[in-house]
C-alpha positions in Angstrom: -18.9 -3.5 -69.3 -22.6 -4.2 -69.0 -25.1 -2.9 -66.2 -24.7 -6.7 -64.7 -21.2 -6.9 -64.3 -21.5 -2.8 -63.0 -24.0 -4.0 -60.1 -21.6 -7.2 -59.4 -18.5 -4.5 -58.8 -20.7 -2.6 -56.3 -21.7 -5.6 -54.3 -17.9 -6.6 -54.3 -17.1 -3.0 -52.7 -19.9 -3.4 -50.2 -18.9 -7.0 -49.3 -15.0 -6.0 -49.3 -15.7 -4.0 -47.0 -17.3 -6.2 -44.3 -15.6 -9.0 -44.8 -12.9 -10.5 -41.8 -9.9 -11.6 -43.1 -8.2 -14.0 -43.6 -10.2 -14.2 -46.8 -12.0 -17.3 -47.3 -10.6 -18.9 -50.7 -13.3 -20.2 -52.4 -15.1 -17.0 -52.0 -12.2 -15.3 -54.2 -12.8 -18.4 -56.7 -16.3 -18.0 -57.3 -15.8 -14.3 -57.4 -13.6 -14.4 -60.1 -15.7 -17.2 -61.9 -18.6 -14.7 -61.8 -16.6 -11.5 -63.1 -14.8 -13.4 -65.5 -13.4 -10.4 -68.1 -13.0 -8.2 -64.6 -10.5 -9.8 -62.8 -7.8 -7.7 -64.0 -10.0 -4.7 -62.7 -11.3 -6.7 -59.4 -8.2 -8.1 -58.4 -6.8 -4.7 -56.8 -10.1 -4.6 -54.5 -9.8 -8.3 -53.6 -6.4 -7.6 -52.4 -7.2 -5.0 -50.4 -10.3 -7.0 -48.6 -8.0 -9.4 -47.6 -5.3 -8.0 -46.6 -5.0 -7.3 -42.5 -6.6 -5.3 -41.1 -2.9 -3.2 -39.7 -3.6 0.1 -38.0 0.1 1.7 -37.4 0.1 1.2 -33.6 2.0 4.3 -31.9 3.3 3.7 -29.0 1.8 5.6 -26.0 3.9 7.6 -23.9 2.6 8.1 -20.1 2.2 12.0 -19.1 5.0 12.6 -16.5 4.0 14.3 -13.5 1.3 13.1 -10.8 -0.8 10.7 -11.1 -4.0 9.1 -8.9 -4.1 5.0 -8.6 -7.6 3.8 -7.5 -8.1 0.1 -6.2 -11.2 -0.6 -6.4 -12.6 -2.9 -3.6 -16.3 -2.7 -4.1 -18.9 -0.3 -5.9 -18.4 1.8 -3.2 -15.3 1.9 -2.0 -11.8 2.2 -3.4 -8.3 2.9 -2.4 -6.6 6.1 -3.4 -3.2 6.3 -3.5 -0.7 9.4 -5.1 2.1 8.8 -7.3 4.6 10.1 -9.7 5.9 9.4 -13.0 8.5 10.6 -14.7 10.5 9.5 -17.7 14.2 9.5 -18.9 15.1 8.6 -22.4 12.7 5.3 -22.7 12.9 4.5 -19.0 10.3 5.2 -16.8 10.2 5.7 -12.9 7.0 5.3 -10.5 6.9 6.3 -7.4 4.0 5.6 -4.8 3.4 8.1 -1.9 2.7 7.6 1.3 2.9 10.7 3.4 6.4 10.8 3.8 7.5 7.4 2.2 8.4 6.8 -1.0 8.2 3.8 -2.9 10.2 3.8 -5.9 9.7 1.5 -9.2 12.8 2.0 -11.0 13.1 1.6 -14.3 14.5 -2.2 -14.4 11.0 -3.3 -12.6 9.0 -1.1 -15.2 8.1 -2.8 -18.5 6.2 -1.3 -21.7 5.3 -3.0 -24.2 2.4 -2.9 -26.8 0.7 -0.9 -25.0 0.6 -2.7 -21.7 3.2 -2.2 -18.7 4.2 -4.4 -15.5 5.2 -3.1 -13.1 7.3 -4.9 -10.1 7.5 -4.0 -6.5 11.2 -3.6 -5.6 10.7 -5.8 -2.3 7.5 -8.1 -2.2 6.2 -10.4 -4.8 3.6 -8.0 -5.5 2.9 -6.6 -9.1 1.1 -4.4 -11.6 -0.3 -5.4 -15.4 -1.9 -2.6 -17.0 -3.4 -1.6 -20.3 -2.3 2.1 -21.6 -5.6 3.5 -22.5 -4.0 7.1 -23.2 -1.1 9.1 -22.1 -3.3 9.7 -19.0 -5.0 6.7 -17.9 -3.9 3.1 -17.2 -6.4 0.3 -16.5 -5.5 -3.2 -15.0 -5.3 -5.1 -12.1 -2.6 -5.3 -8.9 -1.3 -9.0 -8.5 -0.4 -10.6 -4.8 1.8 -13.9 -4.8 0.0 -15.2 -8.0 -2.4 -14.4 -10.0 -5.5 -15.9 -8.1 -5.8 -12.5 -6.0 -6.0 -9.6 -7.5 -7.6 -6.3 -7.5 -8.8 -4.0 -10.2 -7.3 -0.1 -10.4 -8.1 2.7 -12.7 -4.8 5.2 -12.8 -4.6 8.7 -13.8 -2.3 11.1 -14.8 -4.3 13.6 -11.8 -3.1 16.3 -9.6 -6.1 16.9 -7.4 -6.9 15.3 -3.7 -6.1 12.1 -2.8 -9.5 11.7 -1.9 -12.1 14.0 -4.0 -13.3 16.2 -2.2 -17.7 16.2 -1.7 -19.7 19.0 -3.6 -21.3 21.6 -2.3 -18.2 22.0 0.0 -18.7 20.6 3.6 -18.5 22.6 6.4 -14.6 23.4 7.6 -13.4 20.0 9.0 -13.1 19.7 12.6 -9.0 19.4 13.7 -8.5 15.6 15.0 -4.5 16.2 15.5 -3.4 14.5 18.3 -3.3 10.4 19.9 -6.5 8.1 20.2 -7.5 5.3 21.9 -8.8 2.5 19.2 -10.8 -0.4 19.4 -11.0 -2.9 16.2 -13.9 -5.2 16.1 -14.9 -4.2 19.7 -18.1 -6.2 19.8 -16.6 -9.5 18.6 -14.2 -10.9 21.1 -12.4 -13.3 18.9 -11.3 -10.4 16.8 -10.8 -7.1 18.9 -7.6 -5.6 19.4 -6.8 -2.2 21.0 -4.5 0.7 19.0 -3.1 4.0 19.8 -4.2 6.1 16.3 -1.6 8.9 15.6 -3.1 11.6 13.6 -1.3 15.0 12.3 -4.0 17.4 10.0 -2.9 20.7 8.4 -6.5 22.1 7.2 -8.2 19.3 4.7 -4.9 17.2 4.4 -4.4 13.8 6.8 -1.8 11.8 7.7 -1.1 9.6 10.7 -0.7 5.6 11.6 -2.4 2.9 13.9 -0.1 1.2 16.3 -0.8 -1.9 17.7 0.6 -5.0 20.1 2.3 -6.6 17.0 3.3 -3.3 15.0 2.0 -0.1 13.0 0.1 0.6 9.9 2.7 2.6 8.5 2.2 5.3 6.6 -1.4 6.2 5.6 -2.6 9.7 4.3 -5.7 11.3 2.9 -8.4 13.4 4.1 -10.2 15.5 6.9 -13.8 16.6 5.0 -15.9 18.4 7.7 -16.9 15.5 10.1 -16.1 12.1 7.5 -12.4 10.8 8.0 -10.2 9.1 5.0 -6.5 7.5 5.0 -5.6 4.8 2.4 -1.3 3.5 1.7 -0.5 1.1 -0.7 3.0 -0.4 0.8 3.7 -3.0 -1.7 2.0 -5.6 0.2 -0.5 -4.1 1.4 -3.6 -1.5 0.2 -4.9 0.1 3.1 -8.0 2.2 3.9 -9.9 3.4 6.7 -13.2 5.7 6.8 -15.2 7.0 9.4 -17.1 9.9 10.8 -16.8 12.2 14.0 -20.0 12.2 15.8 -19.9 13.7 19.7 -16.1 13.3 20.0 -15.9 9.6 18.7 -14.8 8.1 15.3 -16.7 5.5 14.4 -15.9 3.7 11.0 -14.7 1.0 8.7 -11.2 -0.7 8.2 -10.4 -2.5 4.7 -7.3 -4.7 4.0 -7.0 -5.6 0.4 -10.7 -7.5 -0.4 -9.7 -10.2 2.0 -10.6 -8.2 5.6 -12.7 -6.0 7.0 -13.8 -4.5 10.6 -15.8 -2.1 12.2 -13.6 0.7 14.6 -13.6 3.5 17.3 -11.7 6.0 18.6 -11.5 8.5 21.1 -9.3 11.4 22.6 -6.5 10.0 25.1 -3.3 11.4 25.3 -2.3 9.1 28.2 -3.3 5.9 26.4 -0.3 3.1 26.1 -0.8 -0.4 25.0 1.0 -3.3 26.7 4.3 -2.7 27.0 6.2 -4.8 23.6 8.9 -6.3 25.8 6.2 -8.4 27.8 4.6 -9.9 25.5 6.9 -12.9 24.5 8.6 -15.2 27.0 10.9 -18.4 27.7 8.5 -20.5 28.7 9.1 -22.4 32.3 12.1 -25.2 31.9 14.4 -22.9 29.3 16.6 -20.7 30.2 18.3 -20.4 26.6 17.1 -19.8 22.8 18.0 -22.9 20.4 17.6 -23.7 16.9 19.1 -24.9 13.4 18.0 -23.6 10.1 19.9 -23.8 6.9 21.3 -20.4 5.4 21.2 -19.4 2.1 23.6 -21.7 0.7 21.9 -24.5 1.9 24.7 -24.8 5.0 22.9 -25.5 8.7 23.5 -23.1 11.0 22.9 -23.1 14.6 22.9 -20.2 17.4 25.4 -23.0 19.4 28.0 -22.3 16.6 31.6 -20.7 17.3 30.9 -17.8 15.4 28.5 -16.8 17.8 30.5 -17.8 21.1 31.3 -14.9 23.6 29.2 -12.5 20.8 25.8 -10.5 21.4 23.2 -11.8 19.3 20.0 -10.5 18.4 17.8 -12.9 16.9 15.4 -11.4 14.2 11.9 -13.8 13.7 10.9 -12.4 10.5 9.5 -12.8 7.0 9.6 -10.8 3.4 6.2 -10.2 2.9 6.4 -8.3 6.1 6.3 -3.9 5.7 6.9 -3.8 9.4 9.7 -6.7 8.5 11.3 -4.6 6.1 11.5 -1.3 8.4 12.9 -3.4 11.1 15.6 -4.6 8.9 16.5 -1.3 7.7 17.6 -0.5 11.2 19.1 -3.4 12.3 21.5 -3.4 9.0 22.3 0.2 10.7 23.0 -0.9 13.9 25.0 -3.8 12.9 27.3 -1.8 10.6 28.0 0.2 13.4 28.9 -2.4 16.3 30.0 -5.5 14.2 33.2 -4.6 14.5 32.7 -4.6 18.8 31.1 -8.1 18.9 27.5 -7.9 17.3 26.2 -10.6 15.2 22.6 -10.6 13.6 20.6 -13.9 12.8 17.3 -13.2 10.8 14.8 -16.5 10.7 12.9 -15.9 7.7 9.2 -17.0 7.5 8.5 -17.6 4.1 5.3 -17.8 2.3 6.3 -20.5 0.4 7.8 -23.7 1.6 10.2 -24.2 -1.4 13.6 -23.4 -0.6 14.7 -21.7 -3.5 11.9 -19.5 -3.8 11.8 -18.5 0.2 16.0 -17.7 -0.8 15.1 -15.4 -3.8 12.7 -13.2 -2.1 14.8 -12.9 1.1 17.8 -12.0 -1.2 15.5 -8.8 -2.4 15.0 -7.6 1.2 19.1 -8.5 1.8 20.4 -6.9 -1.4 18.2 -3.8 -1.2 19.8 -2.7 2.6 23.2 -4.4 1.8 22.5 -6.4 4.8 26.2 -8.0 5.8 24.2 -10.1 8.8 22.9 -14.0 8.5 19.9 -14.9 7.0 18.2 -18.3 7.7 15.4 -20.0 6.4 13.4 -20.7 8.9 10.3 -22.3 7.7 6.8 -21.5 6.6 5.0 -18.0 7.4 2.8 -19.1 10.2 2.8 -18.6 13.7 1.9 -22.0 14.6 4.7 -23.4 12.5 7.4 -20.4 14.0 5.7 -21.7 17.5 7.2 -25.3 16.4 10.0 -24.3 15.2 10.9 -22.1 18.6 9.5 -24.0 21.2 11.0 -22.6 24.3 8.5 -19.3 23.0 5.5 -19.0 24.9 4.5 -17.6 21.3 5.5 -15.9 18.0 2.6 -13.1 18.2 4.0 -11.4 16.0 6.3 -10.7 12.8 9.1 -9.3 13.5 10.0 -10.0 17.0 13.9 -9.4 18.3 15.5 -11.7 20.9 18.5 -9.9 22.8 21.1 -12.6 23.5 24.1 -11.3 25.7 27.4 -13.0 25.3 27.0 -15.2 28.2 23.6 -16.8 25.9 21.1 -15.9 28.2 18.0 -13.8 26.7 17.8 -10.4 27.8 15.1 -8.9 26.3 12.2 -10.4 23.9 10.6 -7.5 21.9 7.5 -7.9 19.9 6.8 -6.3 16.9 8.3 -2.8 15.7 7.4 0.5 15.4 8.7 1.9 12.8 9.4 5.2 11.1 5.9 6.3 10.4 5.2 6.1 14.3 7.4 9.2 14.6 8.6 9.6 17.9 7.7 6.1 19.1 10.2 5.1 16.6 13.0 7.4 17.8 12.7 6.4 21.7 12.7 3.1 20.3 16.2 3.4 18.2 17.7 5.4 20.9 16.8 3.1 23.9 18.0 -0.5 21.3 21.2 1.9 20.9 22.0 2.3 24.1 21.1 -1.3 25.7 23.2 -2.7 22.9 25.9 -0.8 23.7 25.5 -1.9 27.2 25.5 -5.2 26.1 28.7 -5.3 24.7 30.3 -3.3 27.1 29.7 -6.5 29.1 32.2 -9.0 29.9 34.7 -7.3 27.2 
């Protein structure tokens, strides 16, 4: 071998080593052209340059135990929220934490692969798609309806605060337990809406809810940090955060909905403070004295309120939709209540207000709502989610304000009660009085004209 084909071989091992594959062929040619005599000791290396590049890919497995998921809405803000992972045989389960609620991704709506995961929300058509950066960090973006909205997250496998607490250490928060008076976007009248703000604190730890003329917030928790005020929930459909700080007796702050709203708000001490009372809000309007309508069910098949299955029954009529949290708490009770008085004459019509305005899409994601409670009672689909279009569709309504809202049909068809909205479970004891006063004037109901 002479010193020319010597300096060739090292240029090959330099070049072999930067080159991309796949190989370009007439490189190999002229290679072998050149070396002549040293392909037989060439050809090894020439191989190996242009073979793959194939690091064994190991499969990551995600640290069971609790982890952090931050949205993140803008450079300075993001959405905390806690959950848990855990892990059994290659199945994984995630569950989101809201205060007291639990939102569980079981392992059917969990899917690994190549390093990425999707994961499904159980009710709404709301979804994860991650990359598995380690065992203790996921990065990608949450999903609403379709792809065009998204946010960004950062998750990690994290035991600490929901929200980190500041350094140096604040002073010892002041205690805001107890009910508020709230005004949303108080200087812009187009916009502003009152709200009774329910908050429990247990030294740095939040939790509480916002309820309002059309329904609560649910369940929010977070943080008490001397005089600055966090709460944040991710519900499936909705990522939630509110900030703001305590200056002489007032909270004065922000409220974020997903990246698509934001509003100034205040608050103040008043245990006395009630909002209009639900029942008031939504009327016949003058010249009807009875609810009427026709919507096909779920098989296609029209169904009207005038039908014999209905005759001589008490009928509550649920306006509804299943992108709706506070839809999905209300139907949790009402599958309760009618398991228990079916059998005594109740029947259960839920209009659903779909998002989309294709039939067998508005049919699938009302089957995951139905399904999930075991829901025995009629579903309808109703039309699209708007409440100028359920206006239309229920004229003798002064309005649909609000998703849900129960009609209380006795068995004679006359309307006895119109409720809008629903406070649910994280309302606590507005949600108890609630169940206990619809238990008993059902009951009355059907004690009528038996």
């Amino acid at each position: 071998m002479n010193y020319r084909h010597i300096v060739l071989i090292i240029k090959l091992q330099n070049w072999s080593s930067k080159i991309s594959t796949p190989c370009n062929p007439t490189h190999i040619f002229a290679i072998f052209v050149e070396m002549k005599h040293l392909t037989y000791i060439l050809f090894p290396l020439i191989l190996l340059s242009c073979s793959p590049n194939k690091p064994s890919r190991e499969t990551l497995i995600l640290s069971e135990g609790a982890w952090i998921f931050n949205f993140h809405l803008t450079m300075e803000n993001d959405i905390p929220v806690d959950a848990q992972i855990t892990k059994s045989n290659n199945s994984y389960e995630i569950i989101f934490t809201n205060a007291s609620e639990k939102i569980k991704c079981k392992s059917i709506n969990v899917i690994i692969k190549n390093n990425t995961i999707k994961i499904n929300d159980p009710f709404f058509n709301t979804w994860f798609e991650a990359k598995i950066v380690s065992s203790t960090k996921m990065e990608g973006f949450w999903y609403k309806e379709n792809k065009e909205y998204k946010i960004p997250f950062t998750a990690t496998n994290d035991d600490t605060e929901r929200f980190p607490k500041p350094k140096p250490t604040e002073k010892p928060s002041l205690n805001i337990t107890g009910k508020w008076a709230v005004d949303f976007s108080k200087n812009d009248p187009e916009n502003h809406y009152k709200s009774v703000g329910l908050f429990q604190q247990d030294g740095d730890h939040l939790t509480g809810t916002f309820l309002t003329e059309t329904g609560d917030y649910r369940y929010l928790e977070g943080n008490m940090y001397g005089e600055n005020f966090y709460l944040s929930c991710y519900d499936g459909s909705h990522l939630f955060l509110f900030k703001a700080t305590l200056k002489n007796d007032t909270l004065k702050g922000w409220f974020w909905s997903g990246k698509h709203w934001e509003e100034p708000w205040e608050a103040y001490r008043n245990d006395g403070f009630e909002l209009t009372h639900p029942d008031s809000l939504t009327y016949l309007k003058e010249g009807y004295d009875q609810l009427d309508f026709t919507f096909p069910n779920l098989q296609g098949e029209q169904v009207s309120l005038s039908d014999k299955k209905y005759e001589n029954k008490v009928v509550i009529v649920n306006v509804m939709g299943p992108w709706c949290p506070n839809c999905k708490d209300e139907t949790a009770y009402l599958t309760e209540l009618y398991n228990k008085n079916h059998a005594l004459g109740l029947e259960i019509i839920a209009l659903s207000f779909d998002r989309s305005d294709d039939f067998e899409t508005a049919k699938n994601n009302i089957l995951k709502l139905k399904n999930y409670f075991n829901s025995d009672y009629d579903f309808l689909i109703a039309g699209k989610a708007s409440k100028i279009e359920s206006a239309k569709s229920l004229p003798m309504l002064n309005h649909v304000m609000s998703y849900p809202t129960s009609i209380f049909i006795d068995r004679k068809g006359s309307i006895r009660k119109i409720r809008t909205g629903f406070y649910g479970p994280g309302t606590g004891d507005y949600y108890l009085r609630y169940v206990e006063q619809t238990n008993d004037f059902i009951a009355k109901l059907l004690a009528e004209g038996e």
